[in-house]
N, C-alpha and C positions, 0 to 999 in steps of 0.2 A: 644540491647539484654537484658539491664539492666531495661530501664524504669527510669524516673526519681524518681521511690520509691524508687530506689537504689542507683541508680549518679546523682551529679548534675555539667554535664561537666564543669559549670563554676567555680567553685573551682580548677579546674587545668587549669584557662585561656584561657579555648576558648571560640570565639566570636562569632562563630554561633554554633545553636545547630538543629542536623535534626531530628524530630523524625516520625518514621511511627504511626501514633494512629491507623490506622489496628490491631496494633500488642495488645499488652500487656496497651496500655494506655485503647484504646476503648474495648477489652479484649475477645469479643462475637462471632466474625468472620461474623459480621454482616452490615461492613459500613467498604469502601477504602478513606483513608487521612492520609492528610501527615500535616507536619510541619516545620515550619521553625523560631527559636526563635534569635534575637542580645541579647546578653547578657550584650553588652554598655562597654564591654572590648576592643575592636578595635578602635582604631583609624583609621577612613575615612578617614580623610586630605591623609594618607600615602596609600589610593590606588587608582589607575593613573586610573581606568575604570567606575570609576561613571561619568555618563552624567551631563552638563552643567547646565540642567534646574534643576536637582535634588538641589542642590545646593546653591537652595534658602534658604534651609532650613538648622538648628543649623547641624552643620557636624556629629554629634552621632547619628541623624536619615537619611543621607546620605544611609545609604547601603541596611537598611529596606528597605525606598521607595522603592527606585530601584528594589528590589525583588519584593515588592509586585506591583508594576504597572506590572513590565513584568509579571508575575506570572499571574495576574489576567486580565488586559488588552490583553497581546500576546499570552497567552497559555488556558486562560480560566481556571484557577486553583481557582473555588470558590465549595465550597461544598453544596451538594442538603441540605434542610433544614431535610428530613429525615435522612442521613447519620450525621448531625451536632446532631441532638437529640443524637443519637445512641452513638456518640464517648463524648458528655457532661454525658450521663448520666454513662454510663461506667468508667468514669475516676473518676468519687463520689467515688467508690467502690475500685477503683489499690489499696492504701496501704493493704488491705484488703489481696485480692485476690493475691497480691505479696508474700504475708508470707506464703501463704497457697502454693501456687504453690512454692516457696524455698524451703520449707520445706519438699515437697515431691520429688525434685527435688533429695535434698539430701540422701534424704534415698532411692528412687530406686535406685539413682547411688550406694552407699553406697552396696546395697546388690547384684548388677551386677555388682562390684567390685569382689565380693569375689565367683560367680558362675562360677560354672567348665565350662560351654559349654559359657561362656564370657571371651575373652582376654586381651582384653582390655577396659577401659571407661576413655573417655579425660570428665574433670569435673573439673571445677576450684575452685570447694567447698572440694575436696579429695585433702589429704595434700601430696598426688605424681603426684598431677599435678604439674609441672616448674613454675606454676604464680600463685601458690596457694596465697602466703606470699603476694603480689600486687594486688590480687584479693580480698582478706581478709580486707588491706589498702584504697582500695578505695570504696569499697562496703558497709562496714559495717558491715562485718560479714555473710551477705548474698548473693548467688552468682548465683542467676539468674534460670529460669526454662529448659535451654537449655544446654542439653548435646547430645555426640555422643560414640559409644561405639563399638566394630569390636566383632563378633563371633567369635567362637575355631572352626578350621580348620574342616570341612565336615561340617557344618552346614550352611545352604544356608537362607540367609537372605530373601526371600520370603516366604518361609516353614512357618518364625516365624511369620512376618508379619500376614500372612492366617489365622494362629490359636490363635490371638492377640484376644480377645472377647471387652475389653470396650476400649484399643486403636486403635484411627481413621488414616487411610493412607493418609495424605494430606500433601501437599506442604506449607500449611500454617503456621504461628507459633504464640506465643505469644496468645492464643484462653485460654478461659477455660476449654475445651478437653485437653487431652494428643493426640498431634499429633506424627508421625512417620513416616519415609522416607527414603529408602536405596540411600544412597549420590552419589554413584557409578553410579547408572542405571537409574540419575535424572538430577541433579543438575552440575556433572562432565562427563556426559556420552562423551561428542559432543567430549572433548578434548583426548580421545581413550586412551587405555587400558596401554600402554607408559608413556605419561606425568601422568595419574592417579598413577602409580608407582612412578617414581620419586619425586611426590608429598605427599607418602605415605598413598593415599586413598586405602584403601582394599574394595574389591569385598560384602565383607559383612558387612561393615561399615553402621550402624544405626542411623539417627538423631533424637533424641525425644523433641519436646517439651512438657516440662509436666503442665500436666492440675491442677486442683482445685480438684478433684472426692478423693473419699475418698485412704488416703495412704495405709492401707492393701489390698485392693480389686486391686488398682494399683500394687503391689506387688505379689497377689497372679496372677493374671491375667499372669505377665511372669514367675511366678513359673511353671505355666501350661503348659505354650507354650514353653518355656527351658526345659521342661520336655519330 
């Protein structure tokens, strides 16, 4: 959700690192791939399921192989050359396009913070989120384009969706659109109306991820449609 503009798992010790470049690395919503990085933090000798043959080789590249024969050998996990262009030339541009989408990040949540027909906005960049202080620590100050936020009671999350003009309804995230998606009637639907409660998903809960488009017109856009 951070992108490595923002973290870089291995400063906190972890030895593999997975990243979707669909999302935020390749940035376009134009090319599916994935990732899998050894950070050379693990030690192989200590796990019992690397095969025999691998084994030939210095034990720090042990677990790589392994991934990548199965990966590419078993599962057919190589990327088309047009998808590889896509998500290379896309990632030129992340630190870029990360400050801009932060930035904007911030400041819609910042002002659906303080709007009357908004309840609530979870944002780990607002200093009343519980992991603000953690999130500030390991980010850098910067905290990602992904928030989610509940509408004030009669206001029915598709209403807004409808009259949203420059945000897009997609399941997708990490784009440089501002994406949007009622979490309820999508992503948590299957597990019924019960566990969504006890979970604390509401009925009008909104996931945005926000784009690159310019911050006022993102702003005015749900000035409108709150309106």
């Amino acid at each position: 959700m951070t992108s490595p503009a923002l973290f870089q798992p291995r400063t906190v010790g972890a030895g593999l690192v997975v990243n979707a470049l669909t999302k935020y690395i390749g940035g376009h919503g134009n090319a599916l791939a994935g990732s899998i990085t050894d950070t050379g933090l693990f030690d192989w000798t200590r796990f019992p399921n690397i095969a025999d043959n691998y084994k030939v080789l210095p034990p720090k590249m042990w677990g790589i192989q392994q991934i990548r024969k199965k990966g590419l050998r078993d599962w057919g996990g190589t990327l088309a050359a047009t998808d590889a262009h896509h998500i290379a030339v896309g990632a030129e541009t992340l630190a870029l396009r990360m400050e801009r989408v932060c930035a904007n990040a911030h400041a819609l949540a910042s002002y659906l913070a303080k709007h009357a027909n908004v309840r609530t906005v979870y944002y780990p960049g607002l200093p009343t989120h519980p992991q603000h202080e953690l999130a500030k620590s390991l980010f850098g100050g910067a905290f990602g384009g992904l928030f989610s936020f509940e509408l004030a009671d009669g206001i029915d999350c598709f209403d807004l969706l409808n009259r949203l003009e420059i945000v897009v309804s997609s399941s997708n995230l990490g784009d440089n659109r501002t994406l949007a998606i009622p979490v309820a009637h999508t992503i948590f639907w299957e597990i019924g109306a019960a566990r969504r409660k006890e979970m604390g998903i509401a009925d009008s809960l909104i996931r945005l991820s926000v784009g690159i488009e310019d911050r006022d017109d993102l702003i005015d856009d749900f000035a409108q449609a709150l309106g």
